[in-house]
C-alpha positions as CSV (number, residue, x, y, z in Angstrom):
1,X,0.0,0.0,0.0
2,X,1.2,3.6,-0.5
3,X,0.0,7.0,0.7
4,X,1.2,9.7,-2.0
5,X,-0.4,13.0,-2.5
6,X,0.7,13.3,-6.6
7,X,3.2,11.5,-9.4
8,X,2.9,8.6,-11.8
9,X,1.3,5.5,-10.2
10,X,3.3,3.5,-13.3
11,X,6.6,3.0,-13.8
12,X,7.8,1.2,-17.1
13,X,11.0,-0.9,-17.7
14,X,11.6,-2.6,-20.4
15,X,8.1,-4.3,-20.7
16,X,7.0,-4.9,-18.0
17,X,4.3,-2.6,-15.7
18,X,4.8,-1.6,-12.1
19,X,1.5,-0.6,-10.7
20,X,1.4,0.9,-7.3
21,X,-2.0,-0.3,-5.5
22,X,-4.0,0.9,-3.3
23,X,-3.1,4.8,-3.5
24,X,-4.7,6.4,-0.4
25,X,-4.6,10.0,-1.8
26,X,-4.3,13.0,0.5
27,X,-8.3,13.9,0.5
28,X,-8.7,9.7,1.9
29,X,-10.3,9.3,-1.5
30,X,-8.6,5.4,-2.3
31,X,-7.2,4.6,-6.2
32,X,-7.0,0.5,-7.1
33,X,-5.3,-0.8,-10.0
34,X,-5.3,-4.0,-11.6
35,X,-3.5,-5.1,-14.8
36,X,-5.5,-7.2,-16.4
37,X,-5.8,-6.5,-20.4
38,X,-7.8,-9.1,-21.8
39,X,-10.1,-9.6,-19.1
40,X,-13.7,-8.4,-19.9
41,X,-14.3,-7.3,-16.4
42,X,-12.8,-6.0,-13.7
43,X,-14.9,-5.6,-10.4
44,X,-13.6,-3.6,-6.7
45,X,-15.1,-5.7,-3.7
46,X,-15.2,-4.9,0.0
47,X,-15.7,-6.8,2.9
48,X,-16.3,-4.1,5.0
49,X,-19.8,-2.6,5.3
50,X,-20.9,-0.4,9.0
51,X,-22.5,2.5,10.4
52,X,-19.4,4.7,9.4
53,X,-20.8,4.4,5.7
54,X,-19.8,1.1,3.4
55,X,-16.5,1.1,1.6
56,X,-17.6,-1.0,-1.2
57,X,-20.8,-2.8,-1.3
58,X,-22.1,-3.9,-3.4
59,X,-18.6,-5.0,-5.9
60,X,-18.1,-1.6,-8.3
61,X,-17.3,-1.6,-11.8
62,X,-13.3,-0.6,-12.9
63,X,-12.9,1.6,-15.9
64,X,-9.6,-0.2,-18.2
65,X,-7.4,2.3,-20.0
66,X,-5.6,2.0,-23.1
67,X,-2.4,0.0,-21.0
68,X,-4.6,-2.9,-20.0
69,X,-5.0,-1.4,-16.3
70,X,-8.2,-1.2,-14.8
71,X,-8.8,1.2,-12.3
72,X,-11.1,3.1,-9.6
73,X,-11.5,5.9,-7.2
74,X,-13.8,5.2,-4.2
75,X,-14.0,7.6,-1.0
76,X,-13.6,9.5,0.6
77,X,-12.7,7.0,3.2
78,X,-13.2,6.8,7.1
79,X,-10.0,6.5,8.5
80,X,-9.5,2.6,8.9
81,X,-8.0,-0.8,8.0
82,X,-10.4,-3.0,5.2
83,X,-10.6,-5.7,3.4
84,X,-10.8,-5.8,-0.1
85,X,-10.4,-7.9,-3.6
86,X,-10.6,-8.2,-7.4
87,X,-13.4,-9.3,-9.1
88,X,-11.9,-10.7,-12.6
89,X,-14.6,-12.4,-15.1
90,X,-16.1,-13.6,-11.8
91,X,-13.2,-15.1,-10.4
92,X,-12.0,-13.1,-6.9
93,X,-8.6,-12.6,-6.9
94,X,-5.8,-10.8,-4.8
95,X,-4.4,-7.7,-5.6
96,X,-1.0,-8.5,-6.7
97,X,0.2,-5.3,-5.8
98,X,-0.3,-5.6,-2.3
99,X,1.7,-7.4,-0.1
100,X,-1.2,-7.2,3.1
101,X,-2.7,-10.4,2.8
102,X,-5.6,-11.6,4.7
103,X,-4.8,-15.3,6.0
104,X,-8.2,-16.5,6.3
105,X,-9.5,-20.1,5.2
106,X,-12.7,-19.0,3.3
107,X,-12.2,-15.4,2.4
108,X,-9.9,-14.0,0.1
109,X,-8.7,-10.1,0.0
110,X,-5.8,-7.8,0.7
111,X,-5.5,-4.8,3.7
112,X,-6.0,-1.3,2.8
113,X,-5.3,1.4,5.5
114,X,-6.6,4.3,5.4
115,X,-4.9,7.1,8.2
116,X,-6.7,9.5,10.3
117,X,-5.6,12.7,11.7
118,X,-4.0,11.3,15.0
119,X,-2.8,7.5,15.8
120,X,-5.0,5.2,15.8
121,X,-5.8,2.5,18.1
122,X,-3.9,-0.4,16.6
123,X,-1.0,2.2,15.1
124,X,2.6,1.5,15.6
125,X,3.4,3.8,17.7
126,X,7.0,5.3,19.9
127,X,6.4,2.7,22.4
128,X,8.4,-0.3,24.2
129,X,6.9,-3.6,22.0
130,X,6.0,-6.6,23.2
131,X,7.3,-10.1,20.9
132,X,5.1,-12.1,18.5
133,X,6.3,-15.7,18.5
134,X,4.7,-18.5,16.3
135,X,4.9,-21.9,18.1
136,X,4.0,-25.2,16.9
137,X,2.6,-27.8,19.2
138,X,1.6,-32.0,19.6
139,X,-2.0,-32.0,19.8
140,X,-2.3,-35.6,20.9
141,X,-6.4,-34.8,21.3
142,X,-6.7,-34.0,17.7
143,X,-3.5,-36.2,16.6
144,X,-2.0,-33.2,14.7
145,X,1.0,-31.0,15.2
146,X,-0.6,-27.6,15.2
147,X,0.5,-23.9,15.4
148,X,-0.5,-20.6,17.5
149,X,0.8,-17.3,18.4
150,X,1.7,-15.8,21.3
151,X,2.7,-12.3,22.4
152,X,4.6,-11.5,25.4
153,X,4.3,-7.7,26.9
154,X,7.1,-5.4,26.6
155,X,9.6,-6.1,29.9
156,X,8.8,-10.1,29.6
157,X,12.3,-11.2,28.8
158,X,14.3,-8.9,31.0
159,X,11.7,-9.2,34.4
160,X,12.8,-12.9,34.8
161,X,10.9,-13.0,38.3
162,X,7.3,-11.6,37.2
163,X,4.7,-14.1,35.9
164,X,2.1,-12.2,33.8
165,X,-2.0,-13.5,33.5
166,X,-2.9,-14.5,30.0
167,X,-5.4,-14.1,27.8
168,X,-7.0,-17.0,25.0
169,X,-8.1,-15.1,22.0
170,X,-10.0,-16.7,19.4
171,X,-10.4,-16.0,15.7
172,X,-13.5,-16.4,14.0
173,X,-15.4,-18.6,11.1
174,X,-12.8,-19.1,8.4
175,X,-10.6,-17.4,9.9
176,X,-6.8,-18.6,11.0
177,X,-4.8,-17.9,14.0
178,X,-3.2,-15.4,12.2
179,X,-6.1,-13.0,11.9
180,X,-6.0,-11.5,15.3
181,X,-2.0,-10.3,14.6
182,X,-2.6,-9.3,10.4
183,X,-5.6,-8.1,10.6
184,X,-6.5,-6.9,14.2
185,X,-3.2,-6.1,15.3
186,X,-3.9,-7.3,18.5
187,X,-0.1,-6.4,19.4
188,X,-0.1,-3.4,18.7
189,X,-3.4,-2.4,21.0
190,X,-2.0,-4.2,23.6
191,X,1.4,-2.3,23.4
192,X,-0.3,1.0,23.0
193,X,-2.7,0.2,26.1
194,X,0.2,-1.2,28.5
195,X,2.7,1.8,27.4
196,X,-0.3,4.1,28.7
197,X,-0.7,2.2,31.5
198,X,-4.1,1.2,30.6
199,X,-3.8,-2.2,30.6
200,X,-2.2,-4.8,32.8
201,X,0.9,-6.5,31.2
202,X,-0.3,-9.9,30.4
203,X,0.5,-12.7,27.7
204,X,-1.7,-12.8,24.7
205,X,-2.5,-16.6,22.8
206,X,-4.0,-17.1,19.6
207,X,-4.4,-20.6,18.6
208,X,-6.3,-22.5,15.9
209,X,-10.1,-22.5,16.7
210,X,-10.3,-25.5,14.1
211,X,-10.6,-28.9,15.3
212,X,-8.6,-30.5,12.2
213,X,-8.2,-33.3,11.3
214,X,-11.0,-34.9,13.5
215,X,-14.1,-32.3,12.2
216,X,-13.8,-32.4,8.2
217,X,-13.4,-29.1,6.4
218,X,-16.7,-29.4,4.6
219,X,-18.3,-29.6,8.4
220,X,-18.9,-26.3,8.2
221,X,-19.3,-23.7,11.0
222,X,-17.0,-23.4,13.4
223,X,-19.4,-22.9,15.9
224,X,-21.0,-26.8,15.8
225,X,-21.0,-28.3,19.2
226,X,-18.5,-31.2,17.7
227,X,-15.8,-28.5,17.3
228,X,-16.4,-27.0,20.2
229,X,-16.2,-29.8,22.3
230,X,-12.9,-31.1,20.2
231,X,-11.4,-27.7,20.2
232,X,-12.4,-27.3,24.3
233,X,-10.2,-30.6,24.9
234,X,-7.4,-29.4,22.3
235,X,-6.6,-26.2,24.6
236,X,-7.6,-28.0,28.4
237,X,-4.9,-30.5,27.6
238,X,-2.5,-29.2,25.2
239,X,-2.4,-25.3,24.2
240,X,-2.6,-24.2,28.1
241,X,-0.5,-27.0,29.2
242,X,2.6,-26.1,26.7
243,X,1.9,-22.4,27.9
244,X,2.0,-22.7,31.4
245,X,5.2,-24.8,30.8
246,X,7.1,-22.1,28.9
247,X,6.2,-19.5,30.0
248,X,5.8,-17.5,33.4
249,X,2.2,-17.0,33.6
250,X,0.0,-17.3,36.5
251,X,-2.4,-19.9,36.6
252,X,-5.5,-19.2,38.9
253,X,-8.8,-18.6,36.9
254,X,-8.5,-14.8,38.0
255,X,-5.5,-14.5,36.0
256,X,-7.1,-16.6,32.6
257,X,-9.3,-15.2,30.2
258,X,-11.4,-16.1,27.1
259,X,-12.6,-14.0,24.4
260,X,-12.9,-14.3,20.6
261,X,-15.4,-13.3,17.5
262,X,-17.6,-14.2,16.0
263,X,-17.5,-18.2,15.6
264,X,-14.1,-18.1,18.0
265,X,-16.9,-15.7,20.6
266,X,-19.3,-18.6,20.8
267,X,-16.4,-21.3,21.3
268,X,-15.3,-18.2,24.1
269,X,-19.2,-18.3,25.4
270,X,-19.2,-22.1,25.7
271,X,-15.9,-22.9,27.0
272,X,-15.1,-19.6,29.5
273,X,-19.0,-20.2,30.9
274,X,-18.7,-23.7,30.8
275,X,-15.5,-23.6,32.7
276,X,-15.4,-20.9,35.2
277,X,-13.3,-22.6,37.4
278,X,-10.6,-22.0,35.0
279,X,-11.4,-18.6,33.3
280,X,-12.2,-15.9,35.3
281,X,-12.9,-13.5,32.5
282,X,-15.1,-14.0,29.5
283,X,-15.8,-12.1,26.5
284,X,-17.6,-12.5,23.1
285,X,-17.5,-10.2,20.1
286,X,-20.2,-10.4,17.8
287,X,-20.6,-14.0,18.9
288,X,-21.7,-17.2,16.8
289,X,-24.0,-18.8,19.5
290,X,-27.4,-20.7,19.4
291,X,-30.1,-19.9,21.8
292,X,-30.3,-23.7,22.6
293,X,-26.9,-23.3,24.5
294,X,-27.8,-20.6,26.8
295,X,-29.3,-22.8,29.3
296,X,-27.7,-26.4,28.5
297,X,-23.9,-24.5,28.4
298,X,-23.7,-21.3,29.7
299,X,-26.5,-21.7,32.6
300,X,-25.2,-25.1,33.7
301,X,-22.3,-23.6,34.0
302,X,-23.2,-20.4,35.7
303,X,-24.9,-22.8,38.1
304,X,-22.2,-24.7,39.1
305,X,-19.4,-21.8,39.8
306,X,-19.3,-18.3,40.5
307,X,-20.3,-15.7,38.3
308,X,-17.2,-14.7,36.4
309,X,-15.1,-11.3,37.3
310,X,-15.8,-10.1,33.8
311,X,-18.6,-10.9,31.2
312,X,-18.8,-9.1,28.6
313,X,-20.5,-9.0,25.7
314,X,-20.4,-7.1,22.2
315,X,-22.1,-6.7,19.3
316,X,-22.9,-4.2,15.8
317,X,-26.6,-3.2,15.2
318,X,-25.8,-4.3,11.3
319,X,-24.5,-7.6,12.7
320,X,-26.3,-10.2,11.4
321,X,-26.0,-12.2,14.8
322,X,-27.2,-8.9,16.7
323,X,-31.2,-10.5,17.3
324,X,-29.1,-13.8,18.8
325,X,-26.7,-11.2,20.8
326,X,-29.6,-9.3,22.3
327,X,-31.1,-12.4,23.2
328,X,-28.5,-13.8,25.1
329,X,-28.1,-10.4,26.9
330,X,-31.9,-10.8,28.0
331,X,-31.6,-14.2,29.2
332,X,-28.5,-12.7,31.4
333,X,-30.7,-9.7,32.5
334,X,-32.9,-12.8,33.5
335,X,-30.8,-14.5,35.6
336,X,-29.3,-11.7,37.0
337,X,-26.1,-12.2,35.8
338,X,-23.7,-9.6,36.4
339,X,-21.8,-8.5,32.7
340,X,-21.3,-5.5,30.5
341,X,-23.4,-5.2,27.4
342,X,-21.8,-3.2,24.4
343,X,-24.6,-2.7,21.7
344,X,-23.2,0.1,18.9
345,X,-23.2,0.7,15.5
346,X,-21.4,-1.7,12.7
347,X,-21.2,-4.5,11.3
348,X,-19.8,-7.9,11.4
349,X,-16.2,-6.6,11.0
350,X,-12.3,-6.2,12.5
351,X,-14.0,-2.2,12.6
352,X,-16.0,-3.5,15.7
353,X,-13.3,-6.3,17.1
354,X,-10.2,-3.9,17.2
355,X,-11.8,-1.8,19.6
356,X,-13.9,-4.6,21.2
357,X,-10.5,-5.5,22.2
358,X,-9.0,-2.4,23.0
359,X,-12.1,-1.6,25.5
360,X,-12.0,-5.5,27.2
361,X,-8.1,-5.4,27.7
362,X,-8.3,-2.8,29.7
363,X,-11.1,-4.3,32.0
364,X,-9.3,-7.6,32.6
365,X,-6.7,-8.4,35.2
366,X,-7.4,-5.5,37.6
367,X,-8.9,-5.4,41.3
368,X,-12.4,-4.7,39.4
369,X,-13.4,-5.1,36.0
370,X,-15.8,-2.6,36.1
C-alpha cells in the first residue's frame, strides 16, 4: 500500500508494468489498480460494510485504459484498515500489488489502510513492543501437530521474576490464528494500552479455533458443538499446558481469560461459561451462539461456579447475529447475571473487534473489572 499526494502511479522498464496499489490519496479518496488487459471485467469488492458508511458494497465496476489497467476511485474513506479484492470475469482474486494479505480459510482479500488525523488504536506507535512468536505444538487430542501465536508484553524477557496472567483469544469462522495479529493487530493495542498504563501486562494466545483433522473441512461452521467440544479438549490438555510450561504465567482462573469473534466468541461463550473454574474473565465479540446453549452451556455452567469477574459482551446493530446477541443479553438480564453489554453501530467486521478488544483489555486483570 502507498499514501502519496501526486506523481505517476506506473513505472515502465523494459516491458514490463509496475502498478502501485492501493493509492490512499491526501483527500482519503482510495485509487485500485489492476492489470489485467484481456479480461472483460474487472470488479472492486469490500468486505467491509458499518455504520461509518460502506466502503464498497455492493462489488463496483473498474474503468480499463488503453495499457490494460483497470482502475477506480472510491472515498472518501473513514479512516480505517479493510478488506478488499478483485473481481476478474467472476473469479475473486488478490491484488498482486499488495503485499497485506488476509490469511483467512474461506475469504480472500488484501488490507487497505486508510490514516486518520492522529494515531489510531492499533497504530505503531513510539512505544516499548511486546514479541510475536509463532509456536508449533503436539495435539495428541486431535492427533495433529498444530500452530498458534503468542505475544509476550514489553519487559517479559528482561523481568525474569514476574509471571504475567494470560489471555486466549479466538479467531472467528474461516478465519486462522493469524487474523487476530494481520488483521487486528492485536499487538499493537496491547502495546499501546500497556505503554499508557491502561492495561495490565499480560500474555496474549491465539491458537487454531479449528478442530482439524477430527471435524472435516466441509463440516462447516465453526461454531458446531463437535468443534467446540474437540477444540475445548485441544486447549484444556495441550495449548494451556505447553503455555503454562514455557512460560511464566500465572495460573489461577482470576488470571485466565477467554474472548474471541464471532465463531471463536461462541467457542469463548461455551468454553469460559462452561468452565469458570478455570477462566475468570469472559468475553464475546459479535458471537456465533445458538439460543439452545444458553441454558444447556452457559447456565449449567453459571450454576455450578461463580459468576465470572468479567462478562462481557459485544455486538454491531448491522450484525447479522445482533437478534441472537440481544437475546443472550436478556436471558442474562434474566438471571441476573452480572456482565457488560456493548450494543453500537457496525457490522460484522475487524471495525468492531479492534476496539472490542481495546475496551475488554483494559477491564481484565485489575482489582475490578468494572
Amino acid at each position: 500500500m502507498a499514501v502519496v499526494t501526486g506523481g505517476d502511479p506506473t513505472n515502465f522498464s523494459r516491458d514490463r508494468t509496475y502498478l502501485v496499489s492501493p493509492v490512499v490519496n491526501a483527500d482519503r479518496t482510495v485509487t485500485f489498480r489492476f492489470a489485467a488487459p484481456k479480461a472483460d471485467e474487472v470488479q472492486l469488492h469490500g468486505l467491509s460494510p458499518s455504520a461509518r458508511g460502506t466502503f464498497i458494497d455492493p462489488p463496483k465496476p473498474m474503468s480499463r485504459n488503453a495499457d490494460g489497467v483497470w482502475e477506480i476511485a472510491v472515498g472518501p474513506v473513514a479512516p480505517d484498515i479493510y478488506r478488499y479484492n478483485f473481481v476478474v470475469d467472476g473469479a475473486a482474486v488478490n491484488d498482486h500489488n499488495n503485499p497485506t494479505v488476509s490469511q483467512s480459510e474461506r475469504t480472500l482479500g488484501n488490507f487497505v489502510e486508510v490514516p486518520g488525523e492522529g494515531p489510531a488504536i492499533y497504530d505503531v506507535t513510539e512505544v516499548p513492543h511486546g514479541d510475536v512468536t509463532m509456536r508449533w505444538y503436539r495435539s495428541e487430542s486431535l492427533n495433529t501437530t498444530r500452530r498458534m501465536f503468542v505475544y509476550t508484553p514489553p519487559g517479559y524477557h528482561s523481568n525474569a521474576n514476574t509471571q504475567y496472567p494470560v489471555l486466549y483469544l479466538l479467531h472467528g469462522t474461516g478465519g486462522s490464528e493469524s487474523n487476530w495479529i494481520n488483521e487486528g493487530r492485536a499487538n499493537f493495542i496491547l502495546d499501546n494500552l500497556i505503554a499508557a498504563g491502561a492495561a495490565v501486562p499480560m500474555l496474549v494466545v491465539m491458537p487454531y479455533g479449528r478442530a482439524y483433522p477430527k471435524i472435516g473441512r466441509e463440516s462447516g461452521s465453526i461454531g458446531f458443538r463437535e468443534n467446540i467440544e474437540l477444540f475445548e479438549r485441544d486447549l484444556f490438555d495441550n495449548v494451556i499446558p505447553r503455555i503454562e510450561s514455557d512460560y511464566r504465567v500465572l495460573t489461577d482462573s482470576d488470571h485466565r481469560a477467554i474472548a474471541g469473534l464471532s465463531g471463536g466468541g461462541g467457542q469463548s461463550l461455551a468454553i469460559g461459561l462452561g468452565n469458570l473454574d478455570k477462566f475468570g474473565s469472559v468475553a464475546g465479540f459479535s458471537a456465533a451462539i445458538r439460543e439452545s446453549e444458553f441454558d444447556d452451556v452457559y447456565g449449567a455452567g453459571l450454576d455450578q461456579s461463580p459468576t465470572p469477574r468479567l462478562l462481557w459482551i459485544g455486538c454491531g446493530d448491522l450484525d447479522h447475529l445482533y437478534d441472537v446477541n440481544r437475546s443472550l443479553l436478556n436471558w442474562l438480564e434474566k438471571r441476573d447475571v452480572a456482565h457488560i453489554a456493548h450494543l453500537n453501530g457496525g457490522g460484522h467486521d475487524f471495525q468492531n473487534w479492534r476496539p472490542y478488544l481495546h475496551e475488554v483489555a483494559q477491564r481484565l486483570f485489575k482489582t475490578t473489572a468494572s
